[in-house]
C-alpha positions as CSV (number, residue, x, y, z in Angstrom):
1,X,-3.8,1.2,19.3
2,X,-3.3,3.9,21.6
3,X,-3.7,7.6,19.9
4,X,-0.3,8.7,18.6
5,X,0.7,12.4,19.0
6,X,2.4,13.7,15.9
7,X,0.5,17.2,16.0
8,X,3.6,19.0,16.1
9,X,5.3,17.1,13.1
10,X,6.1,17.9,9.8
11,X,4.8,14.8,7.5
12,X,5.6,14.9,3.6
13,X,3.2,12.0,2.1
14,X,4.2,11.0,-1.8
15,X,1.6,10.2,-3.9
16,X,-1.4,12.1,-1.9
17,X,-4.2,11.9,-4.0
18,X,-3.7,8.1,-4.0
19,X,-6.2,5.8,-2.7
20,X,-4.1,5.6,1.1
21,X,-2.4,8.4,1.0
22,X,-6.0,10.6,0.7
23,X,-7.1,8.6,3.6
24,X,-3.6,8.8,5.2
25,X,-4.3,12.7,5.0
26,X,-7.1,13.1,6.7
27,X,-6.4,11.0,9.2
28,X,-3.3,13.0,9.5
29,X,-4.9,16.4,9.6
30,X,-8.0,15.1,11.6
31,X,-4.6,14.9,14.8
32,X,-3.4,18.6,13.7
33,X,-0.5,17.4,11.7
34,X,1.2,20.2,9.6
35,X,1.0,18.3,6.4
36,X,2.5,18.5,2.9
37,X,1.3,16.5,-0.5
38,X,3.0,15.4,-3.6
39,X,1.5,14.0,-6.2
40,X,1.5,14.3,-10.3
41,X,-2.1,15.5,-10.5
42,X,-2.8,19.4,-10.8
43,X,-4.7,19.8,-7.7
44,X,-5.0,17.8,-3.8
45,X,-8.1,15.7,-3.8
46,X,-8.0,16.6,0.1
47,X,-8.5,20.7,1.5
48,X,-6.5,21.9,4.0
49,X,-3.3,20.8,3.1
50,X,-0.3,22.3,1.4
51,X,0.0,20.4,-2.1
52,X,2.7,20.3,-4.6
53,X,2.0,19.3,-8.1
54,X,5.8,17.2,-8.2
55,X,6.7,13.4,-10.6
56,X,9.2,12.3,-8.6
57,X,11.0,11.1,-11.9
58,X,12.0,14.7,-11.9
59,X,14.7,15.6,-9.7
60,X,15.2,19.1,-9.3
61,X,11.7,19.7,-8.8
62,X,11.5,17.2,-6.1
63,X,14.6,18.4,-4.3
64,X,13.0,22.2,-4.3
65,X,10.0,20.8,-2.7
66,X,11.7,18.7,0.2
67,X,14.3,21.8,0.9
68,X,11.0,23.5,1.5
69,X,9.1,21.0,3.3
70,X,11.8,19.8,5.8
71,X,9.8,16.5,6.6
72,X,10.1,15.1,10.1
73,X,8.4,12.5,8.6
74,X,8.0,11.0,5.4
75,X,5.7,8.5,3.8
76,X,6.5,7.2,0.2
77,X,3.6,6.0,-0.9
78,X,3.8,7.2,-5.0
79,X,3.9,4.1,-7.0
80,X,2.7,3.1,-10.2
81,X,0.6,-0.3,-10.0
82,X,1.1,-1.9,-13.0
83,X,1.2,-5.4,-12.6
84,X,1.3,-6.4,-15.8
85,X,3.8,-9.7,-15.8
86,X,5.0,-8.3,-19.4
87,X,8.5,-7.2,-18.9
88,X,8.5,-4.6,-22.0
89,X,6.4,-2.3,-19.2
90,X,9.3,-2.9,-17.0
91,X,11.2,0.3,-18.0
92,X,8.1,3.0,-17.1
93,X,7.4,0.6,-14.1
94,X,11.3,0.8,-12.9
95,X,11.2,4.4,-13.5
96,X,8.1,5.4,-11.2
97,X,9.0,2.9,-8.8
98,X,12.3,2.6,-8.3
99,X,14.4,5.5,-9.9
100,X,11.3,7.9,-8.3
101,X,12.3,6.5,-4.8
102,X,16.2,6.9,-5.1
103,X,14.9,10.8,-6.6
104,X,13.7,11.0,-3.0
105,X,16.1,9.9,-0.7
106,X,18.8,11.4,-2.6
107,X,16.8,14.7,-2.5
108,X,16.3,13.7,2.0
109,X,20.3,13.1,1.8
110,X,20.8,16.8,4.2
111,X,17.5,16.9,5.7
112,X,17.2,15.6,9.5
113,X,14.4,13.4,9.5
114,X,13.2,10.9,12.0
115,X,11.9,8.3,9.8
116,X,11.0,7.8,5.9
117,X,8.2,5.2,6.1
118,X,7.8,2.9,2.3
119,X,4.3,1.5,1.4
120,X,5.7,-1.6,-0.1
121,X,3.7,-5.1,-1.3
122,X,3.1,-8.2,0.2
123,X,3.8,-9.1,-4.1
124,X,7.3,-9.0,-3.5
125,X,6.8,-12.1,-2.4
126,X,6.1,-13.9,-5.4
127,X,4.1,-16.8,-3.8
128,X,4.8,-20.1,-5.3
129,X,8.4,-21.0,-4.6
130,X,7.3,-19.4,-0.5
131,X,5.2,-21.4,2.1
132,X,2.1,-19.5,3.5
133,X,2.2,-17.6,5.6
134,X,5.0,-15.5,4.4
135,X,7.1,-14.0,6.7
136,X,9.5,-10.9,6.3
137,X,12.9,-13.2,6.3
138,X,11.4,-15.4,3.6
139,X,13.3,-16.2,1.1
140,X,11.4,-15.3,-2.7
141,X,11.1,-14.4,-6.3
142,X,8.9,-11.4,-7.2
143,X,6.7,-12.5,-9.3
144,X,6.1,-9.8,-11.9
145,X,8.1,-6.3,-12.9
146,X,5.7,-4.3,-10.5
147,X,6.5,-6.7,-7.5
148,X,10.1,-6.6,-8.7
149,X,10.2,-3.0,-8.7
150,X,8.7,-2.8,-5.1
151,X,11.9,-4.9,-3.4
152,X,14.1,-2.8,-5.8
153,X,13.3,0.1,-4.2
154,X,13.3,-1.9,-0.9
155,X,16.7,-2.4,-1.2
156,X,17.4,0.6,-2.3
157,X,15.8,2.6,1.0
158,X,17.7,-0.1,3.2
159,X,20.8,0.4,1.3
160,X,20.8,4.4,1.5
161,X,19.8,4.5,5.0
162,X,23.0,2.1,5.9
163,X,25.6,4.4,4.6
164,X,23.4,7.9,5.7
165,X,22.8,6.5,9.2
166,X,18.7,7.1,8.3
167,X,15.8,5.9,10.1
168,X,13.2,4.0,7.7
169,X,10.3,1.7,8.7
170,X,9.0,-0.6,5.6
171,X,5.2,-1.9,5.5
172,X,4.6,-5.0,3.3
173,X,1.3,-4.2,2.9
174,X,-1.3,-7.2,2.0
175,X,-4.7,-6.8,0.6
176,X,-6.8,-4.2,1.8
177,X,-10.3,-2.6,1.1
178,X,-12.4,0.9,2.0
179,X,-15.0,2.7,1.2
180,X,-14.8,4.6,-2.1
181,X,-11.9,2.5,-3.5
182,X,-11.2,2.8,-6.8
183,X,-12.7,0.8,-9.5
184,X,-9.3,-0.3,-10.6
185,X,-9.4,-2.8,-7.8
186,X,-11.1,-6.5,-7.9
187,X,-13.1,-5.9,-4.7
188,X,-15.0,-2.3,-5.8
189,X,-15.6,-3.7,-9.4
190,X,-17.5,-6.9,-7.7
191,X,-19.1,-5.0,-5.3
192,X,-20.8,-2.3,-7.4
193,X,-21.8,-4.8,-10.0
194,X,-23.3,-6.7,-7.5
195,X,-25.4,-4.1,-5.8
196,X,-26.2,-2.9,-9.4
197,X,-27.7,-6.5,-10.0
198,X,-25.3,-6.7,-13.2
199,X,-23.0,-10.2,-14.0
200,X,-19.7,-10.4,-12.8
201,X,-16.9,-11.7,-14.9
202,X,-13.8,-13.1,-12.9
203,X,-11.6,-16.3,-12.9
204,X,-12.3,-19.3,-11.0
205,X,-11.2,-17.6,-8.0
206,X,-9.3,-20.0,-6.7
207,X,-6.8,-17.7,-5.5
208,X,-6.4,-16.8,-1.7
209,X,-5.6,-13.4,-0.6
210,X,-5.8,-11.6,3.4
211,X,-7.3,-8.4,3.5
212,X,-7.2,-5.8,6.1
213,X,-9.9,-2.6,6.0
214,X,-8.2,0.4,5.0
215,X,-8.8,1.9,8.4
216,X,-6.6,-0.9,10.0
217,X,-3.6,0.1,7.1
218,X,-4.0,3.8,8.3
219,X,-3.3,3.2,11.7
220,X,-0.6,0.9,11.3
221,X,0.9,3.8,9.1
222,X,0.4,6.1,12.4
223,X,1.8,3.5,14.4
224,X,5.1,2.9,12.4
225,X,5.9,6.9,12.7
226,X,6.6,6.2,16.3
227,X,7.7,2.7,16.9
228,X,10.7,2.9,18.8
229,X,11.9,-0.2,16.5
230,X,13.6,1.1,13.2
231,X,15.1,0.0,10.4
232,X,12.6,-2.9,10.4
233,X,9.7,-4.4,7.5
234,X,6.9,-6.0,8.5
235,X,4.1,-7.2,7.1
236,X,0.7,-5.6,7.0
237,X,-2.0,-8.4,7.2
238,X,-4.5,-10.1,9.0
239,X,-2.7,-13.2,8.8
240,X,-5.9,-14.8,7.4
241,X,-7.2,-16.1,4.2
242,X,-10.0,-16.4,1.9
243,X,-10.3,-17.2,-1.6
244,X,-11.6,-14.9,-4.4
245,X,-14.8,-17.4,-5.3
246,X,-15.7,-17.5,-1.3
247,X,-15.2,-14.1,-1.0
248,X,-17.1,-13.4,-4.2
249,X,-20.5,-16.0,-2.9
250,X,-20.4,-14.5,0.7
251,X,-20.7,-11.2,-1.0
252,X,-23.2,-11.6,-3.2
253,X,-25.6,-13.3,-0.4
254,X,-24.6,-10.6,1.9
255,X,-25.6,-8.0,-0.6
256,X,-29.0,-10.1,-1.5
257,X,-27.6,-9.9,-5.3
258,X,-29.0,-11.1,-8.6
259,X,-26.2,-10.4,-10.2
260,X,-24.9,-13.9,-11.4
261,X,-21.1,-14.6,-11.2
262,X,-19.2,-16.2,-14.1
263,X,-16.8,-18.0,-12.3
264,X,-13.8,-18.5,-15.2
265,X,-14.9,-16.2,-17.7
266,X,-11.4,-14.9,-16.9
267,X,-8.2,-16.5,-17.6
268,X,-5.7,-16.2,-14.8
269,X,-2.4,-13.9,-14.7
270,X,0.8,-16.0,-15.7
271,X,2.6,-16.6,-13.0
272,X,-0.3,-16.3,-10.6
273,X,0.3,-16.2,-7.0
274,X,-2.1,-18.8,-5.7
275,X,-1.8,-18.1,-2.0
276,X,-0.9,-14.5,-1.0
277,X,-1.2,-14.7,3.3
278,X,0.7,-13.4,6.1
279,X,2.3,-14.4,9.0
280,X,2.0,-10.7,11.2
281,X,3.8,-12.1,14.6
282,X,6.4,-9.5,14.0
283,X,4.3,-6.2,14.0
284,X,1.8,-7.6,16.3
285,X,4.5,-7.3,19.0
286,X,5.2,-4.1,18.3
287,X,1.4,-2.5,19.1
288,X,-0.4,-4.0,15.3
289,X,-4.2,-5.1,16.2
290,X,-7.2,-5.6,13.5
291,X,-9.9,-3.3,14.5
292,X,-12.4,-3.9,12.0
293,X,-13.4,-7.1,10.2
294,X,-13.0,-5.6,6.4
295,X,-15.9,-8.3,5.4
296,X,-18.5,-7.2,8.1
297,X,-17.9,-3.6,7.2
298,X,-19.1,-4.4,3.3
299,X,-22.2,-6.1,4.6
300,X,-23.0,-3.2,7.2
301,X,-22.6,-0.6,4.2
């Protein structure tokens, strides 16, 4: 992608001291961008920018911030990931997810922005009532409160922006995976137990999912800043997949492991989503490219 100039922008990321919106930062600040943070935690996990220790279940708070900020741009990427399928977690998951993101357009209602950019799921898809790849005019059933909550608030950016004549771009985004991921996530969990030479527990792995590398996700979050399309979702994907046990056995011969894999020590998720994979015509027209294989980069680490 060509280099985007956004150095005299003023970009409010939600949810900063996440797993993409640190790396969203620092890209961001790496181009001069005059940066702002929000996030629940009491400190920025990343110098150098100006942080505000805001839940965006709290109004008031949030409003003061954005009054102050005046984003030219804004990425909502604070979510809660939950996916428990257990629907008496849907309230707290509704909550974060959903009444958080109304919080923050409500709060952007006066302020002339160019674009609010959402960090949605490719889970709003559900999966097994849709055909592979899945494409944004698909027709679907979340599968689980979290994915629920995701097309919620969806529907609720497209829905503001109608009647407020607002700009928004929203990124289904599909499996992805970086350095220094979290250990909440399947792929960190299997990777340091495998280069710790310690068994792995997982489910069959029959599952199929399309990953990206998280530097291909940043970019694509640079690039939808200054698409000339708006009011647009697309998906975020390589448009290719590769099942958890493949994944899993290419790994652990990559990584020269001992570790042994106990392939349905797990039980899987009701209401699994068997195939979750792409179809990314839509963005690729408007400038999307995969740099970087996200399975080469694990075996060069």
């Amino acid at each position: 992608m060509d280099k985007i100039e956004i150095r005299n922008k003023r970009i409010l990321v939600t949810g900063g001291n996440g797993y993409l919106g640190k790396n969203l930062i620092e890209k961001l600040l790496s181009m001069d961008s005059k940066v702002f943070s929000i996030d629940i935690q009491d400190l920025s996990l990343v110098e150098k920018v100006t942080y505000f220790k805001v839940d965006i279940r709290e109004y008031d708070k949030l409003e003061e911030v954005v009054n102050i900020v005046k984003p030219d741009i804004i990425y909502h990427l604070a979510a809660t990931l939950n996916r428990t399928r257990d629907f008496t977690s849907a309230k707290e998951i509704f909550d974060i997810n959903v009444y958080g993101t109304i919080n923050l357009i409500n709060a952007l209602t006066k302020i002339n922005y160019e674009r609010l950019i959402y960090s949605s799921t490719s889970e709003v898809y559900g999966g097994n009532k849709v055909k592979v790849p899945f494409s944004e005019d698909d027709n679907f059933v979340p599968a689980s409160p979290y994915s629920l909550s995701k097309y919620c608030a969806e529907m609720s950016i497209r829905t503001f922006s109608e009647i407020n004549k607002k700009n928004f771009t929203i990124l289904r985004l599909f499996n992805f995976y970086g350095n220094d991921m979290p250990n909440s996530f399947f792929l960190p969990q299997l990777i340091e137990k495998l280069k710790r030479n310690i068994d792995f527990d997982m489910t069959l792995g029959e599952q199929k999912r399309d990953y990206l590398h998280i530097n291909d996700i940043i970019e694509t979050l640079l690039l939808s800043s200054k698409i000339e399309t708006k009011n647009e979702i697309f998906n975020v994907c390589s448009g290719v997949g590769i099942s958890l046990r493949e994944l899993a056995i290419k790994l652990k011969s990559s990584l020269k492991s001992k570790s042994k894999i106990n392939f349905g020590a797990i039980p899987y998720r009701e209401n699994e989503v068997w195939e979750m994979i792409g179809n990314n015509k839509k963005i690729s027209k408007i400038g999307f490219k995969e740099n970087i294989n996200f399975l080469d980069n694990i075996e060069n680490e």
